[in-house]
N, C-alpha and C positions, 0 to 999 in steps of 0.2 A: 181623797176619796178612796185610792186605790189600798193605803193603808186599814183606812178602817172596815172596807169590803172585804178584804184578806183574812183580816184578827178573825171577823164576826164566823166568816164563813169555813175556817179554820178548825176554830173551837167549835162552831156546831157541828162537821164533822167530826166530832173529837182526837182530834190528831194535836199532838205538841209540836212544835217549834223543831222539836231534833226531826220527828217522824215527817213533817215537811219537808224540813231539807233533805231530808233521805231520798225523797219520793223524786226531788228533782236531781241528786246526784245519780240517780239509778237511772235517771234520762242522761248521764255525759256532762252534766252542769255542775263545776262547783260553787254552790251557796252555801253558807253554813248555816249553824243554828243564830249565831248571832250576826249573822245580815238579814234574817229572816225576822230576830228583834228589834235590829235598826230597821229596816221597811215600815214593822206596824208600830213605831212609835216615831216615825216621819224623819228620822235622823240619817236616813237613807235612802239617795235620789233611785229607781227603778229605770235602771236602760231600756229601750223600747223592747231589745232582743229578750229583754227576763220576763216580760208582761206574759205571751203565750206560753212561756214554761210554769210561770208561777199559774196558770190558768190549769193548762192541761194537769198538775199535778192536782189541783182541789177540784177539776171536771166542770170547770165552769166557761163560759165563753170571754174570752179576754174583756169584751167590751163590758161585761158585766162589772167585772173588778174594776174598770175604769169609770164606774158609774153612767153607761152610754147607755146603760138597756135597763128596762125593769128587774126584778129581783128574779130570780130563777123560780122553777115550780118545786 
């Protein structure tokens, strides 16, 4: 779920894959572009501790991307 809430929510922001990782290396975390491709294509388990970085960088509520809450507005 977390994957595919990511990809979607990603690309409608329109941000790539590099401009992701960036947003979270500019928070102290390094992800790259390609954990960012393993994540949305499931081939990469998310620690608890990457969920609220991978959140706050696309401005959404962690639980959203975990599919716990409805879709944002």
């Amino acid at each position: 779920m977390l994957n595919e809430n990511m990809k979607a929510l990603r690309k409608s922001q329109g941000l790539s894959q590099e401009e992701l990782a960036a947003k979270i290396q500019l928070n102290g975390h390094l992800l790259t572009q390609k954990a960012i491709s393993r994540i949305e294509t499931g081939l990469r388990v998310v620690p608890d501790y990457e969920i609220p970085l991978l959140a706050n960088a696309l401005k959404v509520d962690p639980l959203w991307l975990l599919g716990l809450e409805p879709t944002p507005d």
